[in-house]
N, C-alpha and C positions, 0 to 999 in steps of 0.2 A: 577478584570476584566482581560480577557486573553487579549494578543495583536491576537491570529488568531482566530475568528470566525468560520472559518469551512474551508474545503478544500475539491476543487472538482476534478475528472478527466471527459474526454472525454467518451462517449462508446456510438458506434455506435450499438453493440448488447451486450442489457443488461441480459438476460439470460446468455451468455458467460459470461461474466465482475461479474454476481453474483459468478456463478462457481467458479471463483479464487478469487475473495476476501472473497467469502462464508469460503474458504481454508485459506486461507495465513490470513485474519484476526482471525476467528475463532480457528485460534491455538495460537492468542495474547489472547485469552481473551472478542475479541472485534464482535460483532453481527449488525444486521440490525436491527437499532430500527424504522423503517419506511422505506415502501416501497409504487410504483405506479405503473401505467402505465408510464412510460418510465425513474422510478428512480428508487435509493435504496442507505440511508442515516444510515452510520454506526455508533458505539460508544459504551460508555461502559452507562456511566450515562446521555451524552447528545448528541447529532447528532453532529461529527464534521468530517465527510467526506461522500462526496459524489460522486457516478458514474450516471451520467446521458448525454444523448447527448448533442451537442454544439447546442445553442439556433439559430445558423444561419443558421443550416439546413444542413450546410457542413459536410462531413467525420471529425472524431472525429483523431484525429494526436497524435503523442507524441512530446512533444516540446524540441526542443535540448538544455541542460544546466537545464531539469526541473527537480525534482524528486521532490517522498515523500514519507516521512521515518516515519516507525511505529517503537515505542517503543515495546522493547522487556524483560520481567524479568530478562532471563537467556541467554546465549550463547547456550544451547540447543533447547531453542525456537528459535531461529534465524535460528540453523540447521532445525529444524522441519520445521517452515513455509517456509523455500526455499525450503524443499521436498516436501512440500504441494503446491506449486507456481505452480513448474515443472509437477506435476504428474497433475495438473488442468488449464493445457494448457499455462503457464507460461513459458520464456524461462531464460535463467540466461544469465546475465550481471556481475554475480562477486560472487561467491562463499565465503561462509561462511570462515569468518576470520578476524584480525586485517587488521587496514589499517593507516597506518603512514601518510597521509593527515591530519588528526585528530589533533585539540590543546592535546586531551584526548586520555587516552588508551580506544579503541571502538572494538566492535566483528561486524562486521556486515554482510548484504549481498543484493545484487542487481538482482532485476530482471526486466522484462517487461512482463505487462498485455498483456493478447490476443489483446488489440489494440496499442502497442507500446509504454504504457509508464511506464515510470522506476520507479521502486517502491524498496524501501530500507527497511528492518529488520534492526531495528540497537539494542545494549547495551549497555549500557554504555553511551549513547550519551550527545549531549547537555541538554535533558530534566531531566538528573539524575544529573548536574551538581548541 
């Protein structure tokens, strides 16, 4: 049994929010295994992220101290989907490379969805431990 169930973000506009994770996941490997009216649930073998709006009707936020980090095979893919972020309306928050915060040597990179939340490419990270 996993300890995370799934992981969501915000999005106010889900057509936008497909466009870049359509990008930046799809160069992991990873696809939209279900979609609706007003969601879309990604994954390779089972749904474990999703963008859909906040249930209280409010503007969708990015939360300060939040992220989520996809795994990445290679330090090349990590290059690719931060140029697939950017070119699909993603803005960068930290460019491809090591980053000495890490218990582990990690390649990664930071960016924010068109509605402000910070989304990480990483290699090497906790999940390869």
């Amino acid at each position: 049994m996993t300890v995370v169930d799934h992981l969501s973000l915000g999005a106010s506009d889900i057509a936008q929010a497909r466009t870049f994770y359509d990008a930046v996941l799809g160069t992991l490997g990873v696809s939209a295994l279900a979609e609706g009216d007003g969601f879309a649930a990604y994954g390779k073998d089972r749904v474990e992220f999703l963008i859909l709006p906040p249930f209280d009707g409010q503007a969708a936020t990015g939360g300060n101290g939040t992220h989520v980090a996809f795994a990445a095979a290679s330090k090349e893919l990590v290059r690719q989907a931060h140029v697939a972020g950017l070119a699909a309306g993603g803005s960068d928050e930290g460019s491809p490379g090591p980053r000495e915060a890490y218990p582990m040597p990690v390649f990664t990179a930071f960016l924010r969805d068109p509605e402000g939340n910070k989304v990480e490419i990483i290699h090497n990270g906790f999940s390869a431990v």
